[in-house]
C-alpha positions in Angstrom: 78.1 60.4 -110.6 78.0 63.5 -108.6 81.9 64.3 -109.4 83.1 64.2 -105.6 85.2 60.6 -105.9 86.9 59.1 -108.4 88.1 56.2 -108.9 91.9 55.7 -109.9 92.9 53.4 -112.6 96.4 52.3 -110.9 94.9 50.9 -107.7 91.0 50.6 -108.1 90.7 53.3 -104.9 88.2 55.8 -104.8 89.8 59.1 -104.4 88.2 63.0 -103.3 88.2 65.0 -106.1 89.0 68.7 -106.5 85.3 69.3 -106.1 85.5 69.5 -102.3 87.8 73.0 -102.5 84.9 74.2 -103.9 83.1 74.2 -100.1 86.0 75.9 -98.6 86.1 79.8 -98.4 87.6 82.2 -100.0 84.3 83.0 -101.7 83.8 85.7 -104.5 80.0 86.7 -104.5 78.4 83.0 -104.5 81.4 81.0 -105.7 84.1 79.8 -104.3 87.8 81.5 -105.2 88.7 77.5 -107.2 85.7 78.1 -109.5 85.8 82.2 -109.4 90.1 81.5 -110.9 90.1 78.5 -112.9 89.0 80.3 -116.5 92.0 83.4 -115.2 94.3 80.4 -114.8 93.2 78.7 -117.8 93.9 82.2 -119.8 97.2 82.6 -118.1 98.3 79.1 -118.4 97.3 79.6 -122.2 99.7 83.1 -123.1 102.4 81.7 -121.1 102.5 78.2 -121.9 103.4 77.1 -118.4 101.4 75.4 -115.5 99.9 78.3 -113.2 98.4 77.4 -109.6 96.0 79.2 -106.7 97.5 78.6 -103.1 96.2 79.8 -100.2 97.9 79.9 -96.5 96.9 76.8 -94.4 99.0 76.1 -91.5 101.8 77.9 -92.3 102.3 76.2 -95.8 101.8 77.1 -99.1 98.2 74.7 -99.8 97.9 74.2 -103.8 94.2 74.4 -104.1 93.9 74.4 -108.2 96.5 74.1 -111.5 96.4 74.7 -114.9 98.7 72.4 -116.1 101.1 73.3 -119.3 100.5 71.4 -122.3 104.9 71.5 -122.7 106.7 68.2 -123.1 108.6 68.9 -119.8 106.3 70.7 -117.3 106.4 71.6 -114.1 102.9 70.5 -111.7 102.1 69.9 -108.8 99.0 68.2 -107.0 96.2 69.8 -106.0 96.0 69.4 -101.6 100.0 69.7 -101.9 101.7 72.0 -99.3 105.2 73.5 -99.4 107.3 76.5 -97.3 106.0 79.7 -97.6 109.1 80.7 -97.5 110.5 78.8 -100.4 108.0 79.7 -103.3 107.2 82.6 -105.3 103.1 82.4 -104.0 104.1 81.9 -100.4 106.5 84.8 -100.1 103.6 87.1 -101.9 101.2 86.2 -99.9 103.6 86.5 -96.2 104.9 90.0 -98.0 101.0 91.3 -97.7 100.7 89.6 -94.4 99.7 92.4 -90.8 103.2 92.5 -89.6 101.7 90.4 -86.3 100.9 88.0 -88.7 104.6 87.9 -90.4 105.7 88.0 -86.8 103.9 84.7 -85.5 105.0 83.3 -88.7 108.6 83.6 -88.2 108.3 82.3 -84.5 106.7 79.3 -85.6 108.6 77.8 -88.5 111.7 77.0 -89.2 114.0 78.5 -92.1 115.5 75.4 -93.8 117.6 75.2 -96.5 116.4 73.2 -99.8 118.9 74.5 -102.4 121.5 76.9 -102.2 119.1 79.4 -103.6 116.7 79.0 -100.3 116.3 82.6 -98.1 116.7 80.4 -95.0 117.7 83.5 -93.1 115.0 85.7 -91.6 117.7 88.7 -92.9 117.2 87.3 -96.0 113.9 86.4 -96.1 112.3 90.0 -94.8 114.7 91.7 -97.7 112.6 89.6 -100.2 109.1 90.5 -99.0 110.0 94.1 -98.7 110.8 93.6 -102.5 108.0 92.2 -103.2 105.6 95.0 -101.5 107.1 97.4 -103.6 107.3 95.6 -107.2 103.4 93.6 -106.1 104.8 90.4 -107.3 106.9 87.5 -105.8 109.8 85.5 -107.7 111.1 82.2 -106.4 114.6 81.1 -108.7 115.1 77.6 -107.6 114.5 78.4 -103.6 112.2 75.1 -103.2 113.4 72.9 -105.3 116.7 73.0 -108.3 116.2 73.9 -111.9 112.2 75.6 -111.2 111.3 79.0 -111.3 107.9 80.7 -110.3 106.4 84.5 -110.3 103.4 85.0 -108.3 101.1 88.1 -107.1 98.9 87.8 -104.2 94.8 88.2 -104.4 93.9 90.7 -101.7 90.1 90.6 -100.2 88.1 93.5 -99.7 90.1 94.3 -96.9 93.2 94.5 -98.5 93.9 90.6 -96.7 96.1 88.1 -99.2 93.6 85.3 -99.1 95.4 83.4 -102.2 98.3 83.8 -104.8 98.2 83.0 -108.3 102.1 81.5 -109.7 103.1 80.5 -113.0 105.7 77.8 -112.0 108.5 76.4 -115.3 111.5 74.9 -115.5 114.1 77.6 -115.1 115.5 77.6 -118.9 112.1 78.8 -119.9 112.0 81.3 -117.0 115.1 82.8 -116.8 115.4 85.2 -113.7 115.3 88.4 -116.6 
């Protein structure tokens, strides 16, 4: 009754809802950065069309924390909790592209460049060439790195202190957004 479980229809189980991101930090002012986004994805989702999603770093990965999801016959989502590469998607790359350079630097140490499609910068050549795009245009573009056929554009969401705490993507299938 309180809107923290719910219960699925498949199985019967009780499941967490996306109530419980609202406790995490990021905070703006006294709400969380979930709640402080979701009308900005809403509006975004609605003058593109497309699903749009807030991830956050957590552990290295990519963590989808909230989506919009496009009202399109074929759509593109996700599920809220879900992690992918950094590396591999338009909202990781922005938000490693605004990353201390220690930061980037511990980053590369620790994880491993793999190659998903033949689109994936699984070089760390190719990888710093991208972010260093990305500082200077202030948004991120993934064309099919994570997985075939999706496309994503992303800008980060700096803190007071000029930190990327989150990214904000529009993710579609790639014939309704082409690389141009």
């Amino acid at each position: 009754h309180r809107g923290w479980l719910y219960r699925r229809e498949d199985d019967r189980r009780y499941v967490l809802t996306n109530r419980v991101a609202d406790l995490t930090r990021p905070q703006v002012n006294d709400k969380s950065l979930v709640v402080s986004s979701w009308d900005s994805l809403k509006d975004l989702r609605n003058k593109t069309g497309e699903t749009t999603q807030l991830l956050a770093m957590s552990e290295g990965k990519a963590l989808i924390l909230e989506q919009c999801v496009s009202d399109q016959a074929i759509k593109v989502s996700g599920s809220v909790g879900m992690r992918v590469p950094c590396y591999s998607c338009a909202p990781g790359k922005s938000i490693l592209a605004n990353v201390p350079k220690e930061d980037l630097e511990h980053y590369l140490k620790e994880v491993t460049l793999k190659q998903f499609t033949p689109h994936t910068l699984a070089s760390r050549e190719l990888l710093l060439g991208d972010l260093e795009k990305i500082r200077a245009c202030g948004y991120g573009v993934d064309e099919a790195e994570g997985l075939d056929g999706i496309h994503c554009v992303s800008a980060v969401i700096l803190d007071d202190y000029h930190y990327p705490v989150a990214a904000v993507t529009t993710i579609a299938p790639a014939f309704r957004l082409p690389p141009d």
